[in-house]
C-alpha positions as CSV (number, residue, x, y, z in Angstrom):
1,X,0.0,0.0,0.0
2,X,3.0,2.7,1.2
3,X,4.2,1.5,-2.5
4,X,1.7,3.1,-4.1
5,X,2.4,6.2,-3.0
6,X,4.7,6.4,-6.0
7,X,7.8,6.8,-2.9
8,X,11.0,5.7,-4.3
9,X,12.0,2.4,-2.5
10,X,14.7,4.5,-0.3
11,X,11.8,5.8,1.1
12,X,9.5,3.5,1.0
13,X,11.1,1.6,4.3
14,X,11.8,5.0,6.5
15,X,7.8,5.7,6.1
16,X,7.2,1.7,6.8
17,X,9.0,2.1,9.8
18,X,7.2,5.3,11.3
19,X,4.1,3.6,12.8
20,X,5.6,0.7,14.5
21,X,7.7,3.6,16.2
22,X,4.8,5.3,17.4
23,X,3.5,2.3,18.7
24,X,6.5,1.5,20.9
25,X,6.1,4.7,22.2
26,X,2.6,4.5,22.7
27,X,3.0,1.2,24.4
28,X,5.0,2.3,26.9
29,X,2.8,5.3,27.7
30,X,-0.3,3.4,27.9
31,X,1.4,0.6,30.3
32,X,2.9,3.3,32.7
33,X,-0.4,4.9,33.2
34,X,-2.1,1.5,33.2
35,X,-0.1,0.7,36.1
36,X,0.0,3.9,37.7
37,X,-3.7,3.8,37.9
38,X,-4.2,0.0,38.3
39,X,-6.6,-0.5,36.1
40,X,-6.9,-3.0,33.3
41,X,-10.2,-3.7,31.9
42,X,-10.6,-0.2,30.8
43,X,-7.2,0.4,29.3
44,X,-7.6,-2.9,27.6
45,X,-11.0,-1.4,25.8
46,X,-9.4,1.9,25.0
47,X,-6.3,-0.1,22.9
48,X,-8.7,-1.4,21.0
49,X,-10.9,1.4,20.7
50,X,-7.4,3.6,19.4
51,X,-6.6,0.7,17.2
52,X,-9.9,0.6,15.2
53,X,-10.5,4.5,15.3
54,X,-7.1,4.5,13.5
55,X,-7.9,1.8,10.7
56,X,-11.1,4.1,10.4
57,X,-8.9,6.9,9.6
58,X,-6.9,5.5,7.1
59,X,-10.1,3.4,5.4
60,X,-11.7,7.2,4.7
61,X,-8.6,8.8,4.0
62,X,-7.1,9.4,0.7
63,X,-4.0,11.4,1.6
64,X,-0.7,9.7,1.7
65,X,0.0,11.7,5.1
66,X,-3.4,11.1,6.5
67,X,-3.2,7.6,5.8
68,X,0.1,7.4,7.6
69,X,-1.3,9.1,10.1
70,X,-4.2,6.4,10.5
71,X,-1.6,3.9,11.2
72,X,0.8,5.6,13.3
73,X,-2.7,5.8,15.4
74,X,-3.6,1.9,14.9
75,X,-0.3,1.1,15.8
76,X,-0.4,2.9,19.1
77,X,-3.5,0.8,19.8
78,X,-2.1,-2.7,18.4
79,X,1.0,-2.3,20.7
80,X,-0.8,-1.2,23.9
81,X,-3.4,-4.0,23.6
82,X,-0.2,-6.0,23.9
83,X,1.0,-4.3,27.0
84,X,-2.3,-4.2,28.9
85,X,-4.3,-7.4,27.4
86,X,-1.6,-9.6,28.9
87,X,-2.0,-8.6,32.0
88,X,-5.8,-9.3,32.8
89,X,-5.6,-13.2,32.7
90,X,-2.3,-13.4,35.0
91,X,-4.0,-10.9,37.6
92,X,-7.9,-11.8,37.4
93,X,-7.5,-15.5,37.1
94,X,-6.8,-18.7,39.4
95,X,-3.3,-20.0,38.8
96,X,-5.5,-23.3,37.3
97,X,-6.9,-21.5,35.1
98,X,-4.8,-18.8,33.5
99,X,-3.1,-21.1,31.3
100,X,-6.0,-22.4,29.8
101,X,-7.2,-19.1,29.0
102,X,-4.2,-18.1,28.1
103,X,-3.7,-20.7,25.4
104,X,-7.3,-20.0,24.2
105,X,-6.5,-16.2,23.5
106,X,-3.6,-17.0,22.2
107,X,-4.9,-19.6,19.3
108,X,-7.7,-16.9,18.7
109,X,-5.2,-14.3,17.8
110,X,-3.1,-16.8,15.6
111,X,-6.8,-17.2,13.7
112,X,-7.1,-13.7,13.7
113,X,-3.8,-12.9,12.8
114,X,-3.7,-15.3,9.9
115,X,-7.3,-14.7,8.3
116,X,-7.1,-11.0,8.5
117,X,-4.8,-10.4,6.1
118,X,-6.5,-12.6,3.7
119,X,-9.5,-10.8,4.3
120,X,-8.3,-7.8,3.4
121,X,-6.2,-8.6,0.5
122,X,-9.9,-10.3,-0.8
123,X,-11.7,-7.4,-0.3
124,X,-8.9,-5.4,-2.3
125,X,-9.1,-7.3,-5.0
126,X,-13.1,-7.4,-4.9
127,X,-13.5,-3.4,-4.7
128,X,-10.4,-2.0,-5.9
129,X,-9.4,-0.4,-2.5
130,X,-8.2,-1.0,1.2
131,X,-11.6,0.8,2.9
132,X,-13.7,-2.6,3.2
133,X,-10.8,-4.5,4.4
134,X,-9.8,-2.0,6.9
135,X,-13.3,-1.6,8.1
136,X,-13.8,-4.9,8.8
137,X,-10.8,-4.7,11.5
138,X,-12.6,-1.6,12.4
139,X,-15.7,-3.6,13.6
140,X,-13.7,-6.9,15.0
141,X,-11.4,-4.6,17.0
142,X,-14.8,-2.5,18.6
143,X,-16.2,-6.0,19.4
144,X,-13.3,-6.8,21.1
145,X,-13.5,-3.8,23.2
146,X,-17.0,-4.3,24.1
147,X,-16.4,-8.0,25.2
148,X,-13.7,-6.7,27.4
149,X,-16.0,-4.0,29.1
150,X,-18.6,-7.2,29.2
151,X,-16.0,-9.2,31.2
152,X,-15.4,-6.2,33.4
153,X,-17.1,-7.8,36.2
154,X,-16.0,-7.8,39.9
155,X,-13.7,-11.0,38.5
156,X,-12.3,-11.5,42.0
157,X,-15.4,-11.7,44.0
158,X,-16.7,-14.5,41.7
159,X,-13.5,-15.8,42.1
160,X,-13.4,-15.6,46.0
161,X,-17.5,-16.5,46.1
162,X,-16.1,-20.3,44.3
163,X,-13.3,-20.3,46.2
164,X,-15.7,-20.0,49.6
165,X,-17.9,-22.6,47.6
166,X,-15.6,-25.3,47.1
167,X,-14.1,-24.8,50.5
168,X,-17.6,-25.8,52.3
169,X,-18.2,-28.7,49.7
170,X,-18.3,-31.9,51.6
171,X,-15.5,-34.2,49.6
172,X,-16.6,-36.7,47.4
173,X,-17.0,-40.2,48.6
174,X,-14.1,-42.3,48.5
175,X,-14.1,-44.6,44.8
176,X,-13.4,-48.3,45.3
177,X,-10.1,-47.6,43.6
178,X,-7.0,-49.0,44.5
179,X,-5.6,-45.9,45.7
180,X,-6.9,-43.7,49.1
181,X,-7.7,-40.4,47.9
182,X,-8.3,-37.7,51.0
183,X,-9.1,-33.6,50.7
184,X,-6.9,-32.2,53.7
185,X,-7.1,-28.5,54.3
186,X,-3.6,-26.9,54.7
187,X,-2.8,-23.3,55.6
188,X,-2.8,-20.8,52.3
189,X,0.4,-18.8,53.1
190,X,-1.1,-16.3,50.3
191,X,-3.7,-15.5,52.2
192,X,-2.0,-16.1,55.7
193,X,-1.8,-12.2,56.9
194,X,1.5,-13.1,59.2
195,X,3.3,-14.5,56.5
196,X,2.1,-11.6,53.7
197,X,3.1,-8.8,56.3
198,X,6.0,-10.3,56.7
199,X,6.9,-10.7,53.3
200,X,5.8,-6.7,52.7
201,X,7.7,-5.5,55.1
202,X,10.9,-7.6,53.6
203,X,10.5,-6.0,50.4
204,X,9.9,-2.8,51.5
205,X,12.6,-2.9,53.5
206,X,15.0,-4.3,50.8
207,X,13.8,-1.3,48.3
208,X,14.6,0.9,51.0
209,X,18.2,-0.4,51.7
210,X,18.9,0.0,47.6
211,X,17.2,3.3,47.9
212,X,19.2,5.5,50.2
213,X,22.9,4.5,50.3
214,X,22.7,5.6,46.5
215,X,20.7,8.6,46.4
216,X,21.7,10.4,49.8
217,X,25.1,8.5,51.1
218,X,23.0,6.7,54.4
219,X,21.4,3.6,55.8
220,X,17.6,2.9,56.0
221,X,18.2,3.3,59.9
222,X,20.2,5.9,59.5
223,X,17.6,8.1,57.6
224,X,15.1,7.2,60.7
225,X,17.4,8.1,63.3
226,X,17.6,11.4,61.5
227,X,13.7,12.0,61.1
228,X,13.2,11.3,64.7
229,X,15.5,13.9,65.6
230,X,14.1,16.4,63.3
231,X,11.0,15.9,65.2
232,X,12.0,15.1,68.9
233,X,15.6,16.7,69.3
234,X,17.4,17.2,71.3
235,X,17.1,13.3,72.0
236,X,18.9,10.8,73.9
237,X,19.9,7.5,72.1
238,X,16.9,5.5,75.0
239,X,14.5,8.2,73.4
240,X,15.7,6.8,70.0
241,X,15.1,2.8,70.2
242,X,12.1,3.3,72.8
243,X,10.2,5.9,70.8
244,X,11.6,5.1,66.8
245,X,11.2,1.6,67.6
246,X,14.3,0.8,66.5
247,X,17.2,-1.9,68.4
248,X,19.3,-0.2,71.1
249,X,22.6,-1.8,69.1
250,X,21.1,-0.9,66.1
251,X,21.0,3.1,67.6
252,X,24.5,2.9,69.0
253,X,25.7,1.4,65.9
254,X,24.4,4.4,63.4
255,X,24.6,7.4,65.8
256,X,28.2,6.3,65.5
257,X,28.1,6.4,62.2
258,X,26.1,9.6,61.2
259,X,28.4,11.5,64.0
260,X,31.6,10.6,61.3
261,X,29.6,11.4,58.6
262,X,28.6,15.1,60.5
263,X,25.0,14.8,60.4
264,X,24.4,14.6,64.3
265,X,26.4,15.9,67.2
266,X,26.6,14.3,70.5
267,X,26.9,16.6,73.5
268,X,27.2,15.7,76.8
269,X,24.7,16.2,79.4
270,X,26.7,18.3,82.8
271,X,25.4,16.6,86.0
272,X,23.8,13.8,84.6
273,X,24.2,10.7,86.6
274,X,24.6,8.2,84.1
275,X,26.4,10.6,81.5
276,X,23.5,11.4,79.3
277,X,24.2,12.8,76.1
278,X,22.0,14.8,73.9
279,X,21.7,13.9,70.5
280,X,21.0,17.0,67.7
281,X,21.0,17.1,64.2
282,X,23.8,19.6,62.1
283,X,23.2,22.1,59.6
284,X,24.6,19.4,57.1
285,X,21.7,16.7,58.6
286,X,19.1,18.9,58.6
287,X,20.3,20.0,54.7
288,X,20.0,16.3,54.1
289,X,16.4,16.0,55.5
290,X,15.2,19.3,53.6
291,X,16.5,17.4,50.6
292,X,15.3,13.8,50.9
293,X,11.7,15.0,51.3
294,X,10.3,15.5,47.7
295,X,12.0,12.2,46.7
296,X,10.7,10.3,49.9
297,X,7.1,11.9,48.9
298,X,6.9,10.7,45.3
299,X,8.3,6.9,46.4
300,X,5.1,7.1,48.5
301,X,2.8,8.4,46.3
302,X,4.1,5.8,43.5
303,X,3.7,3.0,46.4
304,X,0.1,4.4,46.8
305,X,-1.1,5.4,43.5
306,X,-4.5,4.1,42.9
307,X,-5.8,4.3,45.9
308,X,-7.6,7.0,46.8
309,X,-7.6,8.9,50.9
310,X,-10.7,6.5,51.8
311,X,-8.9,3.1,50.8
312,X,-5.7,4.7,52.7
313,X,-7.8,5.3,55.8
314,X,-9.5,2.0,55.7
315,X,-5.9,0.6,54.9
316,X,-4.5,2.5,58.1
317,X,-7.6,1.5,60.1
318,X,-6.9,-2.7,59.5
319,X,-3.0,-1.9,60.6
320,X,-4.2,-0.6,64.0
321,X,-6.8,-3.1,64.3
322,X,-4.0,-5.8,63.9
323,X,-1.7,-4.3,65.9
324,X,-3.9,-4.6,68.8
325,X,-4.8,-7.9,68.3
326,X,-1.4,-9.2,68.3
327,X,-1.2,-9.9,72.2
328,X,-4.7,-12.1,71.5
329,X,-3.1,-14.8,68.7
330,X,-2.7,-16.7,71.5
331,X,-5.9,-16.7,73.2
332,X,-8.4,-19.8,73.1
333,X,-11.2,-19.6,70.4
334,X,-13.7,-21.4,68.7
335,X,-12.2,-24.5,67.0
336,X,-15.4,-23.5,63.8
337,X,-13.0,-22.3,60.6
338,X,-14.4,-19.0,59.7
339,X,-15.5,-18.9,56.3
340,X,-13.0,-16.0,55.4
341,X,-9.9,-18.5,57.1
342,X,-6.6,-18.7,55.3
343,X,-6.7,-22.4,54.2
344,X,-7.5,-24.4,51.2
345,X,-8.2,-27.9,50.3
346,X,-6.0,-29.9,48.5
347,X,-6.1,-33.7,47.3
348,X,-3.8,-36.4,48.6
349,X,-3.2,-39.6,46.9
350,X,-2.1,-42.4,49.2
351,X,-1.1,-46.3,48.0
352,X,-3.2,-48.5,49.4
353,X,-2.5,-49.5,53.2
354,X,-0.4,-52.8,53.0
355,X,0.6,-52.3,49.0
């Protein structure tokens, strides 16, 4: 087609390559804000919907440049439905069946991919022009949008309402088989809130001790000793690990350190019985602080995004509530499994007793 724009073939392949460009670009831009926002369905549809509106553009168009244009627009759309699409089955599917579903997709598009190009070389050759064949990916590519916005349903709440149902199923009886075959229910460390705070707090805290040796020259402990003074100083190093909640070697070990590196000063306190010493922040700690603050602000708002200040206080409002019912773990309960209870049932096959 970019042939018959009567382009030498020099510059035949610099136009060729223009829309895939603007795709790539358009890929990325879509998938940042995809995952900035957290939302999938949506972004999905609107791939689709910028793929078909620009095959629209260059069906109507007659203008070497507008058609160009057309495709730099569909191509935007092609290669975000490939950043975003992916993502959906992965993230709104059970680990059983995501590669079904995967597969499935996958076979469609092959179809697709094959028979489209047939179509419209058939429909070229029928009416003389690319506008049929281009409309007819028009209309499959808006379908596909709309099923999308069709399967937009609360995805995990069906999923969690089966889960709930399969948990409560009574197991099947027993087949005379040759093999014993028992449902036990086992603890799902996914859904186990010990072991996912734990494993939150891990990474954070990893991301954090990459972070701030690089950018500002400290520790992750060191940065919190500083904050706390910059609210609470003059302090002592007790004040420090009782208040900042932090290990009293861990305190003695970076006041040590940020006194070489001039960020604090130690001065002792006169008539203090067990040699107290105040612990301040410099000019050159406080400079440090003053600095940090836009950068620890935008790690927070990118750990955040998508949720809005009602989800945070709701978030804020579970920490507290777990927090105080820590010192209860150990109290003596019902021995009923709530229905919300972090287990799942898996199947056991046993050889027969005496095989």
């Amino acid at each position: 087609m970019i042939k018959s724009f009567g382009l030498p073939n020099s510059q035949v392949g610099f136009v060729t390559a223009i829309p895939p460009v603007a795709g790539l670009i358009g890929m990325i831009a879509l998938s940042r804000h995809s995952d900035h926002v957290g939302e999938r369905f949506y972004y999905a549809a609107m791939t689709f919907v910028i793929a078909a509106a620009g095959f629209a553009i260059a069906a109507f168009s007659t203008s070497p440049v507008w058609i160009i244009i057309g495709f730099m627009v569909a191509n935007v759309g092609v290669y975000g439905t490939q950043a975003v699409f992916w993502t959906i089955p992965q993230s709104y599917m059970s680990r059983q069946s995501a590669p079904g579903a995967i597969g499935l997709v996958s076979t469609i598009g092959s179809i697709g991919g094959a028979t489209i190009p047939i179509v419209i070389g058939r429909a070229k050759d029928a009416s003389g022009s690319f506008t049929i064949g281009f409309l007819v990916v028009t209309g499959v590519l808006l379908v596909a949008a709309t099923l999308v916005l069709i399967a937009r349903t609360p995805t995990r709440e069906r999923m969690s309402s089966r889960t709930a149902i399969n948990r409560t199923k009574t197991p099947a009886p027993r087949r005379a088989a040759q093999e014993d075959t028992r449902s036990e229910l086992v603890i799902d460390f996914e859904r186990y809130v010990p072991t996912v705070l734990s494993s939150l707090v891990a990474k954070l805290r990893a991301n954090a001790n990459a972070f701030f040796p690089q950018a500002y020259g400290v520790s992750l402990a060191e940065w919190r000793v500083l904050s706390f003074l910059r609210e609470h100083e003059p302090a002592s190093a007790y004040d420090i690990w009782t208040n900042a909640q932090l290990d009293k070697a861990v305190v003695s070990r970076e006041t040590t350190s940020l006194k070489k590196k001039g960020l604090i000063e130690l001065t002792p306190v006169r008539g203090s019985a067990r040699n107290r010493t105040e612990i301040r922040l410099t000019s050159q700690g406080v400079a440090l602080l003053d600095r940090s603050l836009d950068e620890i602000l935008r790690r927070h708002s990118n750990l955040t995004a998508g949720l809005d200040a009602r989800a945070l206080e709701s978030f804020f409002r579970v920490v507290a509530h777990i927090e105080h019912r820590i010192p209860h773990m150990a109290d003596q309960t019902s021995k009923a499994v709530p229905a919300h209870a972090p287990v799942k049932r898996i199947v056991k096959r046993r050889p027969p007793t005496g095989a």
